[in-house]
py3Dmol code that shows the C-alpha trace and the ligand (Angstrom):
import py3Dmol

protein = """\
ATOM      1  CA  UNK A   1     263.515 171.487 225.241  1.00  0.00           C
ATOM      2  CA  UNK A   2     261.806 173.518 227.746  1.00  0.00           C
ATOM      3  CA  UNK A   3     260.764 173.226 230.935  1.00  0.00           C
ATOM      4  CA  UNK A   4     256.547 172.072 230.981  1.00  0.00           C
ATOM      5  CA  UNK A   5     254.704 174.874 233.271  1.00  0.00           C
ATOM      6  CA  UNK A   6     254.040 171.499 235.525  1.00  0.00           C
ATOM      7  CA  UNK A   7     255.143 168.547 236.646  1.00  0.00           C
ATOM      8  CA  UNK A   8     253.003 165.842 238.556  1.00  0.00           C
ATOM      9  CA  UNK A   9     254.799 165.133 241.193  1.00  0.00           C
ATOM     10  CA  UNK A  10     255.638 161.664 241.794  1.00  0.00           C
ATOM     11  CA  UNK A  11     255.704 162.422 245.600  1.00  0.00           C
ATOM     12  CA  UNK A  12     254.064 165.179 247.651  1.00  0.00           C
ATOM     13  CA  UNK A  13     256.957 164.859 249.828  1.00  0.00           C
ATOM     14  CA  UNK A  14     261.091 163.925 249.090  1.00  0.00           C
ATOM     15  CA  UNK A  15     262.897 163.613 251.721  1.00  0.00           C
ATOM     16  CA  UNK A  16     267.097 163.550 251.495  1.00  0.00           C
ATOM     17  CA  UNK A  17     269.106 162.735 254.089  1.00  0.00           C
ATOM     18  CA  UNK A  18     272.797 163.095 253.982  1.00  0.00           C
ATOM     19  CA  UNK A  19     274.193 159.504 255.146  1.00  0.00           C
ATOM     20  CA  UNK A  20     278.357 160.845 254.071  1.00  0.00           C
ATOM     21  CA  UNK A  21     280.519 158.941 256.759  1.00  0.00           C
ATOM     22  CA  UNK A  22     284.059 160.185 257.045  1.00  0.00           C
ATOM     23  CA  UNK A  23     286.411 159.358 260.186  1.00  0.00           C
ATOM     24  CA  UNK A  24     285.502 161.207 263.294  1.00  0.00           C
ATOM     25  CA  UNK A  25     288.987 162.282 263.003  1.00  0.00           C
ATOM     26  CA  UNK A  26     288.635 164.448 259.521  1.00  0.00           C
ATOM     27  CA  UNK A  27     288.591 168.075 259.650  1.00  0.00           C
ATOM     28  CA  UNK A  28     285.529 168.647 257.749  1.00  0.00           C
ATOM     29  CA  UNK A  29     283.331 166.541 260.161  1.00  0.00           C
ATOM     30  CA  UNK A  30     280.345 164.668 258.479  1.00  0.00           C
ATOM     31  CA  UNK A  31     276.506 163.819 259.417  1.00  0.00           C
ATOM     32  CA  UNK A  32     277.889 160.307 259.913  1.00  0.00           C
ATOM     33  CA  UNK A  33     280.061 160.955 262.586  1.00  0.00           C
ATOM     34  CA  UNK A  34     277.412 163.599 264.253  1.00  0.00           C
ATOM     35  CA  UNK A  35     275.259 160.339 264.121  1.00  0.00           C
ATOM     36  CA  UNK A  36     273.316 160.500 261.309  1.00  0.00           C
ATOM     37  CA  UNK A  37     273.111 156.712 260.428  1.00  0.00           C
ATOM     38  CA  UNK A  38     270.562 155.130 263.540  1.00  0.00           C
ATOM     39  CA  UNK A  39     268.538 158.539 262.686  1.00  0.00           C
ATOM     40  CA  UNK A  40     268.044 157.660 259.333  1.00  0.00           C
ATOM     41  CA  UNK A  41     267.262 153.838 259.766  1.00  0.00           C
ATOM     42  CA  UNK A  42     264.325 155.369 262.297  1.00  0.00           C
ATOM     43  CA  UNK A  43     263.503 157.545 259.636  1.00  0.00           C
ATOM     44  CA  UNK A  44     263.096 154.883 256.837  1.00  0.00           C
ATOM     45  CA  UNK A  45     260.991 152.986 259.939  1.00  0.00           C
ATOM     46  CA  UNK A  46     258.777 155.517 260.739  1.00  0.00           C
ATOM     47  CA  UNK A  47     257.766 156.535 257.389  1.00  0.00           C
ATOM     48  CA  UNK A  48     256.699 152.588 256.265  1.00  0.00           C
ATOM     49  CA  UNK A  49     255.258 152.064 259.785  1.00  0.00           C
ATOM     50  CA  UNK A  50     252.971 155.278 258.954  1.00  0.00           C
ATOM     51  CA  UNK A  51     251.853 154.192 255.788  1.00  0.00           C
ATOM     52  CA  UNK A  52     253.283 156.938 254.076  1.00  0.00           C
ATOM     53  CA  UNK A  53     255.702 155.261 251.271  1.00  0.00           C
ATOM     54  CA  UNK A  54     253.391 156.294 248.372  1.00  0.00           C
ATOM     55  CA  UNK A  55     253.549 159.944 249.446  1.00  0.00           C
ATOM     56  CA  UNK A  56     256.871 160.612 250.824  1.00  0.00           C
ATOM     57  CA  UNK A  57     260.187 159.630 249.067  1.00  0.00           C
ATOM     58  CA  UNK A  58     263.052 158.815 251.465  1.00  0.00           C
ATOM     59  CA  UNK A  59     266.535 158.930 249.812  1.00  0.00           C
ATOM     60  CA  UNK A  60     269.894 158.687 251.552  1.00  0.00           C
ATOM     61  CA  UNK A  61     272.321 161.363 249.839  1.00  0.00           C
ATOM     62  CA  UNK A  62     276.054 161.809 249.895  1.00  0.00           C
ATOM     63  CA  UNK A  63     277.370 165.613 251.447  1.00  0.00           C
ATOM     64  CA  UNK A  64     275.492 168.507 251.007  1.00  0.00           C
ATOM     65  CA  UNK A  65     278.488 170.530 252.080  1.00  0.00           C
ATOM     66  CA  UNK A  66     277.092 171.946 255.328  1.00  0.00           C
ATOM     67  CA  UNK A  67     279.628 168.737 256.878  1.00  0.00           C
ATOM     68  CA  UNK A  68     279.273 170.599 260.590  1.00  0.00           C
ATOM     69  CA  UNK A  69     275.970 171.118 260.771  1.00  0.00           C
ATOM     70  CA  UNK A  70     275.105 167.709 260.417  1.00  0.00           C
ATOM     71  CA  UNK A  71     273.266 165.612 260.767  1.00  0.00           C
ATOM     72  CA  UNK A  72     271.212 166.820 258.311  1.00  0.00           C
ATOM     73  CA  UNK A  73     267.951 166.220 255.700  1.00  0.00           C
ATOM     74  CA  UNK A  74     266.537 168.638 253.467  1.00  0.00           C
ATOM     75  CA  UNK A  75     262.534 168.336 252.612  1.00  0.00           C
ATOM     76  CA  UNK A  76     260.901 168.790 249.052  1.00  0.00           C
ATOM     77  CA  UNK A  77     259.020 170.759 247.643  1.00  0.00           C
ATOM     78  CA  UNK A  78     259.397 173.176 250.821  1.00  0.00           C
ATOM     79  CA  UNK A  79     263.142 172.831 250.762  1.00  0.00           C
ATOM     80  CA  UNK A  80     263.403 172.736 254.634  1.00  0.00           C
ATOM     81  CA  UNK A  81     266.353 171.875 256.418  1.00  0.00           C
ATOM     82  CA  UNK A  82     266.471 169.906 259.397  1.00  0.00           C
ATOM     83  CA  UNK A  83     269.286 168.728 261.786  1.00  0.00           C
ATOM     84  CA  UNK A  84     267.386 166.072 264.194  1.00  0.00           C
ATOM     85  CA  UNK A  85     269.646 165.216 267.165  1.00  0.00           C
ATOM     86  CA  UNK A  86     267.942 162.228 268.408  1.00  0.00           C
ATOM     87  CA  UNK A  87     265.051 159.474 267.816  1.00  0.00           C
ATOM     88  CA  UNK A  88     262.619 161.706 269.375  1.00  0.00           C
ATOM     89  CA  UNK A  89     263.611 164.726 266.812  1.00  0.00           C
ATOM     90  CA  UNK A  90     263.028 162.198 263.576  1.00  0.00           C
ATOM     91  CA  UNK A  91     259.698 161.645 265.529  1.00  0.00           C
ATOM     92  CA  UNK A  92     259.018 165.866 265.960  1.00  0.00           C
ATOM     93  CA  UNK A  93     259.458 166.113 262.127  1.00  0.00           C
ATOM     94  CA  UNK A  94     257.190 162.693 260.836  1.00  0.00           C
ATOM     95  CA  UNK A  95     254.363 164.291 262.851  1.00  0.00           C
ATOM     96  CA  UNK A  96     254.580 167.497 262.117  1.00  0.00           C
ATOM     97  CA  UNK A  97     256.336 168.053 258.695  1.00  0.00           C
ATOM     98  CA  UNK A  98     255.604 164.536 257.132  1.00  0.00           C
ATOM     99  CA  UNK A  99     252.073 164.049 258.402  1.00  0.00           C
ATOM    100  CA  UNK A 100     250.919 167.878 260.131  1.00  0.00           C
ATOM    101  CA  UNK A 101     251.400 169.337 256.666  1.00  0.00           C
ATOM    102  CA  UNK A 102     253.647 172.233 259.399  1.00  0.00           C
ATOM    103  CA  UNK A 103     256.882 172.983 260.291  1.00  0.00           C
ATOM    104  CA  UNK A 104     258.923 171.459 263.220  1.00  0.00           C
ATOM    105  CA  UNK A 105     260.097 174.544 263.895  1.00  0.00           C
ATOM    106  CA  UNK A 106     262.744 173.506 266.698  1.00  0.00           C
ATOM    107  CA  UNK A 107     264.821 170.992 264.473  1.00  0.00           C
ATOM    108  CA  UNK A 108     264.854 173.524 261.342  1.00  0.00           C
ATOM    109  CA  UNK A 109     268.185 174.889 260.343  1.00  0.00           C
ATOM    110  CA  UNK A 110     269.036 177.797 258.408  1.00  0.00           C
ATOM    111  CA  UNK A 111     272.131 177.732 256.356  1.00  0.00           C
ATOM    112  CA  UNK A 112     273.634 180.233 254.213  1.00  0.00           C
ATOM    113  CA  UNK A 113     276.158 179.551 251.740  1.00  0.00           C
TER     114      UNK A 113
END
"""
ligand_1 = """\
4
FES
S 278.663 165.164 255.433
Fe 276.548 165.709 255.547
S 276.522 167.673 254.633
Fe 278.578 167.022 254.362
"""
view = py3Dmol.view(width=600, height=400)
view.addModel(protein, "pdb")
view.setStyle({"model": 0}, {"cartoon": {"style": "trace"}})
view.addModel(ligand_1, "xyz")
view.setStyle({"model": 1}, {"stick": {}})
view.zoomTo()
view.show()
């Protein structure tokens, strides 16, 4: 079967956020130990509180395989990567990216593989 020239969407936005916990100990690291967890909850917060369920999916995701850059969420369609380091960076990327339509420019990450 091939691929239709279009989907509809079923969000404009999909946000995944790796939520891989390994002990702080382990060589690869993980976004759970870099913290990841309270970011997320905010996350998952922020995006009901804003009335944006309908239009942005929020999924927790198991490794991405970038363990040391963590933590970190990718955004569809724009596949943007992020690596928020506190409450007020999940904040910088609802306004801009989630609700400005425009990067947040200081949390993006660029990884290569
Ligand atoms: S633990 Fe998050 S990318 Fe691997």
């Amino acid at each position: 079967m091939e691929l239709p020239e279009e989907l509809t969407p079923l969000y404009k936005r999909h946000v995944f956020a790796c939520a891989t916990q390994r002990p702080t100990t382990h060589p690869r690291g993980s976004c759970g130990a870099s913290g990841a967890q309270p970011l997320w909850e905010h996350l998952g917060k922020r995006i009901g509180a804003e009335g944006l369920q309908q239009a942005v999916g929020f999924t927790l995701a198991g490794c991405f395989g970038f363990c040391s850059a963590g933590p970190l969420l990718v955004i569809y369609p724009e596949g943007v990567w992020y690596r928020p380091q506190s409450i007020a960076d999940v904040d910088a990327i609802v306004e801009a990216h989630l609700k400005g339509d425009r990067l947040e420019a200081e949390q993006v990450v660029v990884l290569s593989r």
